[in-house]
N, C-alpha and C positions, 0 to 999 in steps of 0.2 A: 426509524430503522435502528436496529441493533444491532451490533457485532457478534461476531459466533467464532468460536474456538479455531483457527486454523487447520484444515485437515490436509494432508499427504494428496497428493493428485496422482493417477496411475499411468498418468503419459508422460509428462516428464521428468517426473519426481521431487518439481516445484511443488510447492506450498501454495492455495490458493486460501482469502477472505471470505467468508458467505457459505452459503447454503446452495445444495444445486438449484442450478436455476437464475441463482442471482446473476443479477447484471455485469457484464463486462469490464466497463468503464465506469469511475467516479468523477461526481465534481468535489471538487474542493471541498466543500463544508460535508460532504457522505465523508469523505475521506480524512476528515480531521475529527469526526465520533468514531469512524473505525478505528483510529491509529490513538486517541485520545490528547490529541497536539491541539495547539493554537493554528488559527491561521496564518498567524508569521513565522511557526515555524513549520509550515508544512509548506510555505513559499520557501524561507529557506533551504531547506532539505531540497527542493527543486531545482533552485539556485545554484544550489554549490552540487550537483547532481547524485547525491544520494538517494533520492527519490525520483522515479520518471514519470514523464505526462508528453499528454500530447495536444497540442489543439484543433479544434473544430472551429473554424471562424474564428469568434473571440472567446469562447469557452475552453478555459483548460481542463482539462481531464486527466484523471491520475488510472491505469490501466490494473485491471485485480491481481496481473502477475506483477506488476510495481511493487506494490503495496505487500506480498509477500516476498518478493523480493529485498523489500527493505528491511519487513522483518527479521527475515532471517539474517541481513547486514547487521541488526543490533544486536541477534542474539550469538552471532559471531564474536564480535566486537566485546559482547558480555562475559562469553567465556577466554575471550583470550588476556582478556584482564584479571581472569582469577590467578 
């Protein structure tokens, strides 16, 4: 799986990961080639709740609006540090 450029959504004007089509939900290890993180720090980022998931059983799952969600948390965070 590769990552693809984030594009503009028209319903809510969230940011989504992927390509139409793509899958909803990530596990962990999709989600840490998407975001290009360690798995400890994509637990982190969980942890301390800058990133959301949800679980299924025992499987955690990180959600595609998370994930641009978060994005856009760092590039917030990016520009307000200029």
């Amino acid at each position: 799986m590769s990552a693809t450029v984030p594009a503009p959504r028209t319903d809510t004007g969230k940011r989504y990961v992927g390509r139409v089509g793509q899958k909803e939900l990530y596990r962990v290890t999709e989600a840490m080639r998407l975001l290009s993180l360690s798995r400890s720090v994509v637990y982190n980022q969980i942890r301390t709740g800058r990133l959301r998931s949800v679980k299924e059983g025992s499987t955690r799952l990180i959600p595609a609006d998370a994930i641009a969600d978060y994005i856009a948390l760092l590039e917030a965070e990016a520009e307000a540090s200029r």
